[in-house]
N, C-alpha and C positions, 0 to 999 in steps of 0.2 A: 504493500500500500504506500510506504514512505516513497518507496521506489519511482513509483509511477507520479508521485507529488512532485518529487527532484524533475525527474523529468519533464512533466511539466511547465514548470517553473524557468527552467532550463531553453525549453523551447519557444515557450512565449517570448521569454526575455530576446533570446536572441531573435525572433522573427521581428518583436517589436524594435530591437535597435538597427535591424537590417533595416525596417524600412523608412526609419526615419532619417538614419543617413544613407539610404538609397535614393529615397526621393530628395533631398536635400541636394545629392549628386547630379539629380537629373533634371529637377529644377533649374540650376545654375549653368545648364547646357542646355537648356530650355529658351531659359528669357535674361537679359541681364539686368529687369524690374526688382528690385527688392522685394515690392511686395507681392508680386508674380511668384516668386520664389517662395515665399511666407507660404503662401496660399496653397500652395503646391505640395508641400510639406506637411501644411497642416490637414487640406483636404484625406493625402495619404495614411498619418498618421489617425486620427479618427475613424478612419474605416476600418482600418487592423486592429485598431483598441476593441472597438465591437465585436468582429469576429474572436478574437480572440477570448476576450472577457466572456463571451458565449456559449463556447464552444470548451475552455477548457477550465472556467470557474467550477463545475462540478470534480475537475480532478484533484486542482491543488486550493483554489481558492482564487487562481490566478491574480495573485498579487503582483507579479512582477519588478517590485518595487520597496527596497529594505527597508522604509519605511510602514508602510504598511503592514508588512512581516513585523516589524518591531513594535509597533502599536499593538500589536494581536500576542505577541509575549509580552508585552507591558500588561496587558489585560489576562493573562496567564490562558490564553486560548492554545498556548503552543509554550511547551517547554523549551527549555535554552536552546539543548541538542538539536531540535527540528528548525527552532529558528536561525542557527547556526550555518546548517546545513540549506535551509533556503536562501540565506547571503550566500552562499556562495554560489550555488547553482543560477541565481539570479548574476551575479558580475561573471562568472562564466560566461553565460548564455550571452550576455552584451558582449564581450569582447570579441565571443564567435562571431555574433550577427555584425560587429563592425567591422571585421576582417573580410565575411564572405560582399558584404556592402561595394567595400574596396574594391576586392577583384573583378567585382558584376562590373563593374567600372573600370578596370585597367589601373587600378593605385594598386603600389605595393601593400601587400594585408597589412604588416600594421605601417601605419601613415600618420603618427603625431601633430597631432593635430598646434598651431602656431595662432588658432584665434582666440587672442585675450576678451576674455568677457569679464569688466572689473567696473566696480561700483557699486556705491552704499543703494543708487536707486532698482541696480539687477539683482543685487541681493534680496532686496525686497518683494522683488517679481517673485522671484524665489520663495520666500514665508507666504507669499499672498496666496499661490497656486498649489504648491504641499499643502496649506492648512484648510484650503478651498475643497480638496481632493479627498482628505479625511475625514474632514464636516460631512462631507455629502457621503460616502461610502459609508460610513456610522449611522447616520440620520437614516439612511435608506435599508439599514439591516435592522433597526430598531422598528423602523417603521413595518416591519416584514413586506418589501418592495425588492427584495432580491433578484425577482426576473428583470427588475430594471436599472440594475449595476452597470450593466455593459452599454446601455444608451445613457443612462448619467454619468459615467466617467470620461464617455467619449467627447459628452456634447461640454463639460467640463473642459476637458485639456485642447480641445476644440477652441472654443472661448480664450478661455487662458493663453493660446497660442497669438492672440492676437491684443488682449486687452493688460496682459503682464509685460513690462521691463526687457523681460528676461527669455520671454518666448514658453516660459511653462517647461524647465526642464522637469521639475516635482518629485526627482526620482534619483534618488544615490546611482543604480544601478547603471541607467541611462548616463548621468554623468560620467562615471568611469568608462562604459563603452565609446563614449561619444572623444575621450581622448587621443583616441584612436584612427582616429578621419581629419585628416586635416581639410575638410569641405565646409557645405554651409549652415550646415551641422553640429560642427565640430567644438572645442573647448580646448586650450592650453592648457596643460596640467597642471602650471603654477595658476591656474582660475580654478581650478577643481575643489581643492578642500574648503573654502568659502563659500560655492553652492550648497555643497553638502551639509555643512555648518548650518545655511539660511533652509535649508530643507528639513533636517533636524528639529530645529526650530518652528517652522509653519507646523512640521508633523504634531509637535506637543501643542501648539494654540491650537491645531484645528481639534484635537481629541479634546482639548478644554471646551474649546466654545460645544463640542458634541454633548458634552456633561452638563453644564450650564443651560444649555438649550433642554435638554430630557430629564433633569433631578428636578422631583416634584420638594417642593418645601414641606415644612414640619404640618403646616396649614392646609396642605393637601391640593394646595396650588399650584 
């Protein structure tokens, strides 16, 4: 059973970071519009979050994403071991899907990526979209709305692709995969630990404001 979760987990990540820096790649050999490119990106990424979340949330939970894995052992849904074991399977699976990206493309697999993304205001994109992305995935498993995780998280990072700083990275895993591409995609790896930092971060206010929003007072209010 753990088996088939790894894997999982594994897969998603990686098909999800193939396509975000695949289309990101193909985007930019597309149109040389910025937000041609944006769109392009984000259209693709949306679709495969759906499928995805769809399709293999009955295996693992399809989280794809260590924060969400970490929220779900902060909440003791998942022992250390298992949540261990899905960080890795999750930065695995990115780094594969960023390499196979690469090739689909003619860049060498791994391609370091040279785009600095630095600032207190992408930082913020950053806490705005992780803590946007665990409000709603909480609210909607309290709410018992489970068949509709994979069109709220899409139509989510969807949004966020366009209305955050930062482009809605929201995801450790994806950060580290995405070091890997030097595309339009991509992340410097001296930019990396301060996403993940601003991700961390979103991750804990958005599980607050989830608590805050559904703890009924002493009143019954």
């Amino acid at each position: 059973m753990l088996r088939r979760k790894l894997a999982s987990e594994f897969l998603g990540t990686a098909t999800l970071i193939a396509t975000v820096v695949g289309s990101g790649a193909m985007a930019t050999s597309l149109s040389s519009d910025i937000g041609i490119q944006l769109l392009i990106n984000t259209i693709a990424t949306v679709f495969v979050l759906y499928i995805l979340i769809t399709l293999l949330g009955p295996i693992s939970g399809a989280h794809f994403n260590p924060i969400v894995t970490g929220v779900d052992f902060f909440t003791k849904k998942i022992k250390a071991a298992e949540f261990s074991l899905y960080v890795i399977a999750q930065l695995a699976g990115a780094t594969i899907g960023a390499m196979v990206a690469n090739l689909m493309f003619d860049f060498s697999a791994i391609y370091i990526s040279q785009k600095e993304r630095v600032g207190a205001n992408l930082l913020l994109g950053e806490v705005v979209a992780t803590a946007g992305l665990i409000l709603i995935i909480h609210l909607a498993l309290k709410q018992k709305e489970d068949k509709k995780i994979a069109r709220l998280v899409a139509a989510w990072i969807g949004a966020a692709y366009f209305f955050t700083s930062s482009t809605s990275f929201a995801n450790p895993a994806a950060v580290f995969g995405r070091i890997f591409s030097d595309t339009f995609s991509g992340i410097a790896p001296k930019s990396a630990p301060l996403f993940v930092l601003a991700e961390i971060v979103g991750g804990v206010l958005g599980y607050l404001g989830f608590i805050a929003l559904t703890t009924k007072s002493k009143s019954g209010k």
